[in-house]
C-alpha positions as CSV (number, residue, x, y, z in Angstrom):
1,X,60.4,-12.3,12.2
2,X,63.5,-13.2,14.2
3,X,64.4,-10.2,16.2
4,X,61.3,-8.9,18.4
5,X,61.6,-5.5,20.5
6,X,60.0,-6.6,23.9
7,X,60.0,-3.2,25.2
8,X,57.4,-2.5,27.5
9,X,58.4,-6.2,28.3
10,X,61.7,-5.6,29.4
11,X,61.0,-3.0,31.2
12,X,59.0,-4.3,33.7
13,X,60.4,-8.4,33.4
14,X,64.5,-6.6,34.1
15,X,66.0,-4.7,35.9
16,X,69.9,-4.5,37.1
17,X,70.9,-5.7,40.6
18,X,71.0,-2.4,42.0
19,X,67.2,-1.6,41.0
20,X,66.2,-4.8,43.1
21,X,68.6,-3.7,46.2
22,X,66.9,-0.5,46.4
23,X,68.4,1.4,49.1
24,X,65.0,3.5,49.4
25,X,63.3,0.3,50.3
26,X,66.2,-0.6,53.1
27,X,66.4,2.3,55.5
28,X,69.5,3.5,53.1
29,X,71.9,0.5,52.7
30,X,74.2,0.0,50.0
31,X,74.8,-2.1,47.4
32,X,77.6,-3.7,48.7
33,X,76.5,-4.0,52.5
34,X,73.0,-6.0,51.3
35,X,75.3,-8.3,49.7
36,X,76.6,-8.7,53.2
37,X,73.4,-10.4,54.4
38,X,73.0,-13.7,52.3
39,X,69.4,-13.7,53.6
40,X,69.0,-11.3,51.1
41,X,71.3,-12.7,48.3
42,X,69.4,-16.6,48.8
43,X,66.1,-14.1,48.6
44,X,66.9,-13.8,44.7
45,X,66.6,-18.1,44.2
46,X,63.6,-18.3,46.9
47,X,61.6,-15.9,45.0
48,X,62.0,-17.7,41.4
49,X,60.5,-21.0,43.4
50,X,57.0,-19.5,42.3
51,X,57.6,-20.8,38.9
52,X,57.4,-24.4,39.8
53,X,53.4,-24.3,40.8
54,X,51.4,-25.3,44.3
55,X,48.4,-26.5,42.7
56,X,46.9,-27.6,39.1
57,X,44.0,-25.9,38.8
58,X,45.9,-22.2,39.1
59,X,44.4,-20.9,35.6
60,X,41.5,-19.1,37.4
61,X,40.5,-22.0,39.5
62,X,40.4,-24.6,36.2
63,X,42.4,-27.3,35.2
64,X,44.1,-27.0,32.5
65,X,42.7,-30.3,31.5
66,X,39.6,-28.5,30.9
67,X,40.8,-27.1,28.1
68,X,41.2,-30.6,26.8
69,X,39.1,-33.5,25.7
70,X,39.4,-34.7,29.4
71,X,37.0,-31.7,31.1
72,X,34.7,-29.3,31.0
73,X,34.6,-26.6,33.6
74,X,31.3,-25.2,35.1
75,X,32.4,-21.8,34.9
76,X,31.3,-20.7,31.6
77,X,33.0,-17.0,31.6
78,X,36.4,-19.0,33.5
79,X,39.5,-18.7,30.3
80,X,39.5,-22.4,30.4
81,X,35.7,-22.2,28.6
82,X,36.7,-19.1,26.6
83,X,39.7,-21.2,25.2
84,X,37.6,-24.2,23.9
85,X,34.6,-22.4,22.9
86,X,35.7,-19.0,21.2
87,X,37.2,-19.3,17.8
88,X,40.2,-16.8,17.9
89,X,39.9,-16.3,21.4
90,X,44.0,-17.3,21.9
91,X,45.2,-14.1,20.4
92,X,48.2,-11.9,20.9
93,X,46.4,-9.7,23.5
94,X,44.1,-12.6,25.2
95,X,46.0,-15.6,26.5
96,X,44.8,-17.6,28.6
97,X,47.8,-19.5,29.9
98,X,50.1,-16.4,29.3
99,X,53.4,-16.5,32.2
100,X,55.4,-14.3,29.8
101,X,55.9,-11.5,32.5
102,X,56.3,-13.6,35.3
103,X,58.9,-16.1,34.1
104,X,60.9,-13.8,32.6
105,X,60.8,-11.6,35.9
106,X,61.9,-15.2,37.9
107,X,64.6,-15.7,35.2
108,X,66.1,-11.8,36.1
109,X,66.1,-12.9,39.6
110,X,67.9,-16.6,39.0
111,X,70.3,-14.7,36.9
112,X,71.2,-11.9,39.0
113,X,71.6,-15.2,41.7
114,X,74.1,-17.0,39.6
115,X,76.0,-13.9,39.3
116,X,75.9,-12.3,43.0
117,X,75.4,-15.2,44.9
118,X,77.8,-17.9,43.5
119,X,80.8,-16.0,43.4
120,X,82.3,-16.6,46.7
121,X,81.8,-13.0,47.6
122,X,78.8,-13.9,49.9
123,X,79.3,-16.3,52.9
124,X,76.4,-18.2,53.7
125,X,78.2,-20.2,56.4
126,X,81.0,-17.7,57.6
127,X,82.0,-20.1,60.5
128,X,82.6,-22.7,58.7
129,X,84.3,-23.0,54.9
130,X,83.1,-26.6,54.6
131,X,79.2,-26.0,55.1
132,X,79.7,-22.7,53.6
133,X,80.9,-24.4,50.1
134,X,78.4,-27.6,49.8
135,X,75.5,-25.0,50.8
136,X,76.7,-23.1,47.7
137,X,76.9,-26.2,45.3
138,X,73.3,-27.1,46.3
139,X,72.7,-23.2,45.7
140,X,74.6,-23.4,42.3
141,X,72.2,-26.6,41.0
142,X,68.7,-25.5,42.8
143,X,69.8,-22.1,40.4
144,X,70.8,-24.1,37.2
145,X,67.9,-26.2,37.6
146,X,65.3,-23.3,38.0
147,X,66.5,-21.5,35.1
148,X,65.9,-24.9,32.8
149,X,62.8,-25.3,34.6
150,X,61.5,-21.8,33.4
151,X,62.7,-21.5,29.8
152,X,61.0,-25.1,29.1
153,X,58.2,-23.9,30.9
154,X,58.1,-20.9,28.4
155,X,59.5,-22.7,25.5
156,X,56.5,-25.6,25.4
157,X,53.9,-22.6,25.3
158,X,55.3,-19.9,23.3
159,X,57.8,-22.5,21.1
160,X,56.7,-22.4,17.5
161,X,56.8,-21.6,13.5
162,X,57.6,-18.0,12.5
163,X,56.7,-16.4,9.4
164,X,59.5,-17.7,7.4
165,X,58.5,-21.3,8.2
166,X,61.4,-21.9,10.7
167,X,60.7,-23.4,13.9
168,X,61.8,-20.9,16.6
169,X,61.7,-20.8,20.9
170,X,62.3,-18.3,22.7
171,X,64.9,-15.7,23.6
172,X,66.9,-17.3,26.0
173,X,68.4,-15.0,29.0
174,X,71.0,-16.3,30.7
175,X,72.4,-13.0,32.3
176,X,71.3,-9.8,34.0
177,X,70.1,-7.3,31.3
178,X,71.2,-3.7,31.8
179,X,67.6,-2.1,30.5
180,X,70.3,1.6,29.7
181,X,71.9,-0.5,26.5
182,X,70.1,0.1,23.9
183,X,71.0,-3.0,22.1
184,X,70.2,-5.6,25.0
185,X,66.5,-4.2,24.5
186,X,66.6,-6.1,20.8
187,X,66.4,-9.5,22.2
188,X,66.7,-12.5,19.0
189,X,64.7,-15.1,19.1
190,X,66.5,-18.2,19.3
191,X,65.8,-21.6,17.9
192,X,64.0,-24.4,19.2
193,X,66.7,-26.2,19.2
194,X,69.1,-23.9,20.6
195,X,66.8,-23.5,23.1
196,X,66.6,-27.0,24.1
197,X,70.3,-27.0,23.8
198,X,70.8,-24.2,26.5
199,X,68.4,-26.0,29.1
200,X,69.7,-29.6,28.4
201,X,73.3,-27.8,29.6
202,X,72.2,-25.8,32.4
203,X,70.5,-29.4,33.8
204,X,73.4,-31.0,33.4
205,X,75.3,-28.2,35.1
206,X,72.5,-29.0,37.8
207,X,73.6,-32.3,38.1
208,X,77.3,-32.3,38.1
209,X,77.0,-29.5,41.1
210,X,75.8,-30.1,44.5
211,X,72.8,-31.8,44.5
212,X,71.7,-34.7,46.4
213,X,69.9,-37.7,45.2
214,X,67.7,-37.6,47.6
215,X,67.0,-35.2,50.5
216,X,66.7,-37.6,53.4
217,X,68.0,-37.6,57.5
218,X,70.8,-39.7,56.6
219,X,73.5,-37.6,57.1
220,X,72.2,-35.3,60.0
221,X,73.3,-32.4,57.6
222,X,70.1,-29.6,58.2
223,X,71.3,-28.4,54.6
224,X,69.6,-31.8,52.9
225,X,67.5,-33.5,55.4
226,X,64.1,-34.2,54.8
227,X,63.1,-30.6,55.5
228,X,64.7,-29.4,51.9
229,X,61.6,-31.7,50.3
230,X,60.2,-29.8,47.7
231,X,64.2,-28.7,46.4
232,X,65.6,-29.9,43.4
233,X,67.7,-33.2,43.6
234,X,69.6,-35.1,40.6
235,X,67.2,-37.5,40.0
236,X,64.5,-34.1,39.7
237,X,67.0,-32.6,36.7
238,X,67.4,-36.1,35.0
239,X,63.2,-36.3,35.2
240,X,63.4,-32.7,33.6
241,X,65.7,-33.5,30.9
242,X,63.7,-36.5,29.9
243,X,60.6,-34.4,29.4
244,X,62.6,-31.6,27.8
245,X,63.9,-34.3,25.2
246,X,60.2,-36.3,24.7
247,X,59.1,-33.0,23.4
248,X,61.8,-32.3,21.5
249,X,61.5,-35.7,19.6
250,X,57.7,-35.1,19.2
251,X,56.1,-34.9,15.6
252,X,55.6,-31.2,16.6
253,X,59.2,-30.3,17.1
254,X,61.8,-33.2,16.0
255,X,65.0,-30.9,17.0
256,X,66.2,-34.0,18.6
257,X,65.7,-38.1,18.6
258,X,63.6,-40.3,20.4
259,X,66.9,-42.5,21.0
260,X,68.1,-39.5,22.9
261,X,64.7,-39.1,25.2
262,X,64.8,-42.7,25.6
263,X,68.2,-42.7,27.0
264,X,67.5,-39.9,29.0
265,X,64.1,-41.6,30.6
266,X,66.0,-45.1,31.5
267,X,68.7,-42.9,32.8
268,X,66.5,-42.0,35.7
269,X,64.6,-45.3,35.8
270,X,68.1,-46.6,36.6
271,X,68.3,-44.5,39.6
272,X,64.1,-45.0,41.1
273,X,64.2,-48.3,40.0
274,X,62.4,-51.1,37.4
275,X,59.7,-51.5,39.4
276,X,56.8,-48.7,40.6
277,X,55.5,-48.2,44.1
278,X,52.4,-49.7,44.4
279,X,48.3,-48.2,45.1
280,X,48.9,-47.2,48.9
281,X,45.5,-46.9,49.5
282,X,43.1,-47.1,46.6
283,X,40.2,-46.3,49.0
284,X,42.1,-43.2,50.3
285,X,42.8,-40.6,47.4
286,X,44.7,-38.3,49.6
287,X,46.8,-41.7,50.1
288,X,46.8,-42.5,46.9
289,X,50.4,-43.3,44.9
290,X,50.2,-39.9,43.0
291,X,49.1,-37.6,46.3
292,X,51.4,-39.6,48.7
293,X,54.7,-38.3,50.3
294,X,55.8,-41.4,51.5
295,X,56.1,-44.3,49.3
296,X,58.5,-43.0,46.8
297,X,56.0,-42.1,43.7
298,X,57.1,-38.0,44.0
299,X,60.4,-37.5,42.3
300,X,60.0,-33.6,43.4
301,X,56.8,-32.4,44.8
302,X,55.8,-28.9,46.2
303,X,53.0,-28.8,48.7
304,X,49.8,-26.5,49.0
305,X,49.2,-24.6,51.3
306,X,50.9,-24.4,55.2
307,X,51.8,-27.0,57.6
308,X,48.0,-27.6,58.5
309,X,47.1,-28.3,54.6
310,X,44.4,-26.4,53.2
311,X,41.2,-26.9,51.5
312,X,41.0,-24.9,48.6
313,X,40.9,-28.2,46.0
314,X,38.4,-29.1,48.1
315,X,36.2,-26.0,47.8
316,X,37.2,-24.9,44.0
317,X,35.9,-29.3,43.3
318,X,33.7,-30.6,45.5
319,X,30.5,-31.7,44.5
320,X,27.8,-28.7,45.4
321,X,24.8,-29.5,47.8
322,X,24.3,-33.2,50.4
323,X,26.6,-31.8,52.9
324,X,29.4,-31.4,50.5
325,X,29.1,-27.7,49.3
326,X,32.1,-27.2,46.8
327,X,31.4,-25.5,43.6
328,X,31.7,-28.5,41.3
329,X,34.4,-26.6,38.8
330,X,35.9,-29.8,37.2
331,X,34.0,-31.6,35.0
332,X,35.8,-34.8,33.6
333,X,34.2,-36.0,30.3
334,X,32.4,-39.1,29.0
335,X,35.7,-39.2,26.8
336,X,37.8,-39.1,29.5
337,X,35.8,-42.1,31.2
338,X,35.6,-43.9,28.0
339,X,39.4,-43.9,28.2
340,X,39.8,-46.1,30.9
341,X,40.4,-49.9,30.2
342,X,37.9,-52.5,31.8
343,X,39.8,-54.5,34.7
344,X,41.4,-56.9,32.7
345,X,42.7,-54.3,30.4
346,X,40.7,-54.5,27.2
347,X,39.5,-51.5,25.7
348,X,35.9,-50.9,26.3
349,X,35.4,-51.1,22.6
350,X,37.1,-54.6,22.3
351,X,34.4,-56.9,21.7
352,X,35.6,-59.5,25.0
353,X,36.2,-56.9,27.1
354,X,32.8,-57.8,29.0
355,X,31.7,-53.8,28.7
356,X,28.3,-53.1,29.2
357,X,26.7,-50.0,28.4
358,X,24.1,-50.2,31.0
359,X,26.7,-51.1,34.1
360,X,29.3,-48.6,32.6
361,X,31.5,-47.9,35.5
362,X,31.4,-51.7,36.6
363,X,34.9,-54.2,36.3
364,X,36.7,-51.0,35.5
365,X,40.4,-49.9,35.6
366,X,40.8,-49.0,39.1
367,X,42.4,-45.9,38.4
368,X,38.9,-45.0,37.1
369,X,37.7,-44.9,40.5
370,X,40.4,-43.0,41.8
371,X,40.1,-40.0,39.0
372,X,36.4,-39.7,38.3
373,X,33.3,-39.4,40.7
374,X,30.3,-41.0,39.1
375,X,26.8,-41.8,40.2
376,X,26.4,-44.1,42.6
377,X,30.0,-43.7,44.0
378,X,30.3,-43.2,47.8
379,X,32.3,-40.6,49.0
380,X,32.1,-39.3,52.5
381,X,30.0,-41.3,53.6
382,X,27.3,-40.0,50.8
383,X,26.5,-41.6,47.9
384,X,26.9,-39.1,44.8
385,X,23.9,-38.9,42.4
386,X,24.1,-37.5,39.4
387,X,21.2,-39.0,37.8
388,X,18.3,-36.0,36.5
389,X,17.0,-35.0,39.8
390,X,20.0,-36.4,41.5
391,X,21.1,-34.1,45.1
392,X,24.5,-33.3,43.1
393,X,22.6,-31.8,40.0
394,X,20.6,-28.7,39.2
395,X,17.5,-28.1,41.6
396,X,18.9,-30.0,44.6
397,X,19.0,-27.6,47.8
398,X,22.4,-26.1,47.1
399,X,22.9,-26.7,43.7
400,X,22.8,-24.7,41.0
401,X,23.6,-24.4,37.3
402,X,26.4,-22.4,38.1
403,X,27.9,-25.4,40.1
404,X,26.3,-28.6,38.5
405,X,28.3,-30.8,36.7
406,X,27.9,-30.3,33.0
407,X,29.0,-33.7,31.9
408,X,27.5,-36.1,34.6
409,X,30.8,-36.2,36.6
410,X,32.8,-34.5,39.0
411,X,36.5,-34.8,39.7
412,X,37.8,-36.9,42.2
413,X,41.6,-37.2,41.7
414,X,43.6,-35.2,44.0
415,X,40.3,-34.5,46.1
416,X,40.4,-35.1,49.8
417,X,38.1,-37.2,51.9
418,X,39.5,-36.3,54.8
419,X,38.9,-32.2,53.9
420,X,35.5,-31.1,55.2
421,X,33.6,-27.5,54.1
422,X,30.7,-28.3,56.2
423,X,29.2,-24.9,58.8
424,X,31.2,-24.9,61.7
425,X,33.8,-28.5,60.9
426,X,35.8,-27.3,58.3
427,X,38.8,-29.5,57.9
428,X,42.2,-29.6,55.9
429,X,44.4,-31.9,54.6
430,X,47.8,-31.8,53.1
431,X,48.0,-31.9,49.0
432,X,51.4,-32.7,47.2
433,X,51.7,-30.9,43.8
434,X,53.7,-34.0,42.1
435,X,56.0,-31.9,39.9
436,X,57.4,-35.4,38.4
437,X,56.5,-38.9,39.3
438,X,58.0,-41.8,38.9
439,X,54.9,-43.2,36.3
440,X,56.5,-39.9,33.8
441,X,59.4,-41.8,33.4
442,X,57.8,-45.1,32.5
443,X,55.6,-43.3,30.2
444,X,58.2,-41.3,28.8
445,X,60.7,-44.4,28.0
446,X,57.6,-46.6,26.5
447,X,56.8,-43.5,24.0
448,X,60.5,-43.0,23.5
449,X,61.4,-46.6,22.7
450,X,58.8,-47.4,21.0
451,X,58.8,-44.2,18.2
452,X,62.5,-45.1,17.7
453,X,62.6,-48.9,17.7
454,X,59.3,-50.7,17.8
455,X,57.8,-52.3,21.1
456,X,60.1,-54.9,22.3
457,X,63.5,-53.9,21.0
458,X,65.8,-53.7,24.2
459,X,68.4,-51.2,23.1
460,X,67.9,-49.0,26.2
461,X,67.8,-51.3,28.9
462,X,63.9,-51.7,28.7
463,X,61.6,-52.4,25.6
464,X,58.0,-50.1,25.3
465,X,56.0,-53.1,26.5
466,X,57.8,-54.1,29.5
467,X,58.0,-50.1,30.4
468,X,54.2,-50.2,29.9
469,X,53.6,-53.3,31.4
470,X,54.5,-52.0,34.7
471,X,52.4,-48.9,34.0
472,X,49.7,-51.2,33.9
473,X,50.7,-53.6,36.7
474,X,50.8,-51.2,39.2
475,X,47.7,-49.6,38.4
476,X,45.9,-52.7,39.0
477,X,45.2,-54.1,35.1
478,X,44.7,-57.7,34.9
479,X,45.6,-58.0,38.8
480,X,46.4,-61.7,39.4
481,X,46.7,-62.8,36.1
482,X,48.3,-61.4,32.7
483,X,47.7,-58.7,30.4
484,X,46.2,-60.5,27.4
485,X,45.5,-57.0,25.6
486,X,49.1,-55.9,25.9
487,X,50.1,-59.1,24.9
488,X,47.9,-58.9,21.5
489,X,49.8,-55.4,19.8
490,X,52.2,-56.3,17.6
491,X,52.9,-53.4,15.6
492,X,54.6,-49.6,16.5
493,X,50.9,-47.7,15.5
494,X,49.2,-49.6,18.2
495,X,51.6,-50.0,20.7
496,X,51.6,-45.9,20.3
497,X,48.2,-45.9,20.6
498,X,48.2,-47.3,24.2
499,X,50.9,-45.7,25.4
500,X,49.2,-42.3,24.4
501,X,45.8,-43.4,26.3
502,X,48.0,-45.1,29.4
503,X,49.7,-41.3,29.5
504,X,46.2,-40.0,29.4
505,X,44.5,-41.9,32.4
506,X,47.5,-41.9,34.0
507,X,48.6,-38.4,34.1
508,X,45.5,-36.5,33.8
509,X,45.2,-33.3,35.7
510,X,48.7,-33.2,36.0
511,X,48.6,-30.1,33.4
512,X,50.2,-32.9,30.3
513,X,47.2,-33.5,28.4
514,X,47.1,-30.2,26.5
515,X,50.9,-29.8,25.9
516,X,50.6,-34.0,24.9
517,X,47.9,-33.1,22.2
518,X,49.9,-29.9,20.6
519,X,53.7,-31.8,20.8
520,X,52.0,-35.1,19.1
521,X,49.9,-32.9,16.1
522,X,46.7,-34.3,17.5
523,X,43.6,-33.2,17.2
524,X,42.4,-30.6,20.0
525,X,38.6,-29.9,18.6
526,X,37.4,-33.2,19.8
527,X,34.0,-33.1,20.5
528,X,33.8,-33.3,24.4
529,X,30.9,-35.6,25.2
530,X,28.6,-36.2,28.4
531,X,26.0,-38.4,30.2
532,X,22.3,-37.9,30.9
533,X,21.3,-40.3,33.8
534,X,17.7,-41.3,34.0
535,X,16.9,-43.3,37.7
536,X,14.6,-45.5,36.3
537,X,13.1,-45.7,39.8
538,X,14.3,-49.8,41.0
539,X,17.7,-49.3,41.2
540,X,18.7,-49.1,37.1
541,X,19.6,-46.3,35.7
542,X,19.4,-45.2,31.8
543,X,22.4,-43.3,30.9
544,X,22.3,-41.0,27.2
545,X,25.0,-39.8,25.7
546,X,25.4,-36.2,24.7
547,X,27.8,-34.4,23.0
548,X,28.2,-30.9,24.6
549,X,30.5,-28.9,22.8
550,X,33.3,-29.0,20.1
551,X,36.5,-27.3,20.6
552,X,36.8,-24.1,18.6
553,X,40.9,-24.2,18.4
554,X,42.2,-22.2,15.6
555,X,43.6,-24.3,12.4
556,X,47.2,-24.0,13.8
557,X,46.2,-25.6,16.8
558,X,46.2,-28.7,15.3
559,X,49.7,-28.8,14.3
560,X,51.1,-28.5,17.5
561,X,52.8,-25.4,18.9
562,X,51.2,-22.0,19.0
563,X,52.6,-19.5,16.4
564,X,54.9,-17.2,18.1
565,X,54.3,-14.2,15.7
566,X,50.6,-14.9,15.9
567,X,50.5,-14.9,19.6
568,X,53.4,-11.8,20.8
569,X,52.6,-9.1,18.1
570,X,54.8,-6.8,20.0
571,X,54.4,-3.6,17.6
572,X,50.9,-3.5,19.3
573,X,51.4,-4.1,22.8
574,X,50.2,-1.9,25.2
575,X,51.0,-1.0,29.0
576,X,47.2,-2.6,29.4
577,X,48.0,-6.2,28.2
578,X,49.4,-7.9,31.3
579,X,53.0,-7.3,30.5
């Protein structure tokens, strides 16, 4: 099925220019005299800036990691739970990470942009020609940048096989659609790699228009100093167009070649440099390299929240009860923490890694401590026990099944310890949603490189290894002497193998792991494992493991992107399906 009516979907997701510049909702203006204010006009791009998200855990309150083998959440009726446990629950009427509507209604809105605001018709800077035409440039590649941005967005969770066996996107829409022709409402569905195509061009259109670099005070220009942060910038739509092209490479897809996403990943390692910023302050999350606005990590970031911060992470994740009082939500798994090298980089499984079973979050990686919180940590001043009995689990004043862990931990990346929910002292802090980080591009190279020539060949500038290696370095692996592990894999299937569990530690709760799992045709009904802690009363603890549930992902899970047909059954859509 190629050609898909979307009708109740077009009607509400496009409308022309003049149905947005309703006169009825401005006191009787025309058309033409709102395109006199370029308030208005620059209202059109500002409003398709919702599509790049404020915080990770927007699906209800859940990470969409907990729809993965890294998490559990507590809330059992939350979509994230219903996804995992519910054989069939991903349907054509029930999905739980559906932004048809809403993309396609900030795509209208970038496209009417393009058309009205680019043209030269509206003055943005009527006093002076100059300003007035780099303000437009930058306008001209935030637009082309937003509208890649969103069809990827789309195309990574609606891309996949039709009925005739054909691997198909999306239908791109890269103009206004007049909902009166009849024929615009009989929208094709293009291919995957057509789709790719079209957002690979509008980056580069991105690029080669008036985007900075960097935004920075350099220049003394108000129209890219640092108070633009949070735009687009060059280096943003290079980052973009190396995850577009990793994907497209990917087992799931292959519409284009890992020579091509490698290119595109050194391209932007050539601009942020060979080497990563290091920990800022490993004791600090909320300074930590991936939450941290200063020390270069954030290729483009968007904060949460207003200029005082906020404390909703805070509340939705906190441990419950001991002066903490969050609700617990995010659960990261015993696999998740079995993921995580010891200190000197061995597996826990290797037989020298020095691993014990009984002292299992001892001589760890450190960004283990960083991502999980674990019995015994301190945080706040309070040490967290999740041992049976334990103040953070079930039957502790405060805490209740509800907002227990299910899994023995609680999440502790991206949580602030500065943020306090206490009676009477509640405090904020400021959270950075890192859209891309530097670590991406690594990662992304390493995978790249290695797929298409092996671990050490060169041909890009930088071989898999030495792109991993400084993964590794900067995390803290084998800190003051060398990476014996790294220096043991020989082959491509290994090499793949670490790079896939570096991209897991490293980028967890970033909202990759799920899309990883689907592009690579790995498995997503992994059994998602706990801990049972016993205090053995003298300062030991006994720690069980228990599996808790296995994923309930229909067959065609497991080979990567979701059926299109299965999942937009348009004949049967009705007005009370979200669209």
């Amino acid at each position: 099925m190629r050609n898909i009516t979307f009708v109740l979907a077009i009607l509400l997701a496009f409308t022309s220019c003049e149905d947005y510049f309703d006169p009825k909702l401005t006191n009787e203006r025309t058309f033409d005299q709102l395109l006199e204010n370029p308030g208005i006009v620059r209202g059109l791009l500002t409003y398709a800036y919702r599509a790049i998200p404020s915080s990770y855990d927007v699906y209800g309150g859940d990470f969409l990691d907990s729809a993965t083998d890294n998490a559990l959440s507590n809330n059992l009726t939350g979509n994230m739970n219903r996804m995992v446990a519910i054989d069939g629950f991903w349907t054509a009427v029930t999905n739980p990470i559906n932004n048809w509507k809403f993309r396609y209604d900030d795509l209208k809105s970038v496209n009417q942009f393009i058309e009205i605001g680019l043209d030269g018709t509206v003055l943005y800077y009527k006093s002076n020609p100059e300003r007035d035409e780099a303000y437009r440039e930058r306008l001209k590649g935030e637009a082309y940048f937003l509208r890649a941005f969103i069809h990827f967005d789309l195309l990574r969770r609606y891309g996949g096989i039709d009925d005739n066996g054909q691997l198909m996107g999306i239908p791109l829409v890269t103009s206004t659609i007049d909902i009166s022709d009849d024929n615009d409402l009989n929208l094709p569905r293009n291919t995957y790699a057509e789709c790719v195509q079209q957002i690979i061009d509008d980056l580069d259109t991105a690029i080669s228009a008036g985007l900075p670099e960097v935004y920075d005070n350099s220049t003394n220009d108000p129209d890219f100093d640092l108070t633009n942060l949070g735009r687009p910038t060059t280096v943003a739509c290079r980052a973009l167009k190396s995850r577009v092209l990793l994907y497209a490479a990917s087992p799931a897809f292959g519409s284009s070649t890992f020579a091509e996403a490698a290119k595109a990943a050194k391209d932007v390692i050539d601009i942020i440099g060979n080497t990563l910023p290091n920990v800022y302050n490993i004791n600090n999350i909320s300074q930590a390299y991936y939450n941290n606005d200063q020390n270069g990590e954030l290729i483009m970031r968007r904060v949460s929240g207003n200029q005082n911060g906020d404390n909703g992470l805070e509340k939705g994740h906190f441990p419950p009860g001991a002066g903490l009082e969050g609700k617990g939500r995010c659960n990261p798994s015993q696999n998740l923490v079995d993921a995580f090298p010891m200190a000197n980089g061995y597996p826990i499984t290797n037989g020298v890694s020095g691993y014990d079973e009984n002292n299992m979050y001892q001589n760890r990686d450190p960004r283990f401590y960083m991502t999980v919180m674990y019995n015994g940590q301190s945080f706040k001043g309070i040490t967290i026990e999740t041992f049976e009995g334990g103040n953070h689990m079930t039957g502790a004043p405060g805490v209740t099944v509800e907002n227990s862990t299910r899994t023995g931990y609680y999440l502790r990346k991206w949580i602030s310890s500065k943020a306090n929910l206490v009676g009477g002292n509640n405090v904020n802090d400021t959270h950075y949603n890192a859209l891309f980080r530097n670590v991406e591009m690594f990662l992304n190279l390493a995978e790249a490189a290695n797929e298409a020539n092996g671990p050490d060949d060169t041909t890009y500038g930088m071989s898999a290894r030495e792109a991993i290696a400084e993964v590794r370095r900067r995390a803290g692996i084998a800190s003051g002497g060398t990476d014996d592990y790294l220096a043991s894999i020989t082959s491509k299937e290994d090499m793949r193998e670490l790079i896939k569990n570096e991209r897991r530690i490293e980028l967890c709760f970033e909202g990759h792991r799920f899309f990883d799992l689907r592009r690579w045709k790995d498995n997503l009904n992994e059994g998602i494992t706990g801990v049972t802690i016993t205090d053995n009363g003298n300062g030991t603890f006994n720690y069980a493991r228990k599996n808790i549930i296995t994923p309930s992902y229909k067959n065609f899970m497991n080979y990567g992107p979701l059926p299109f047909d299965e999942i937009l059954k348009t004949q049967n859509i009705t007005q009370n399906q979200g669209w």
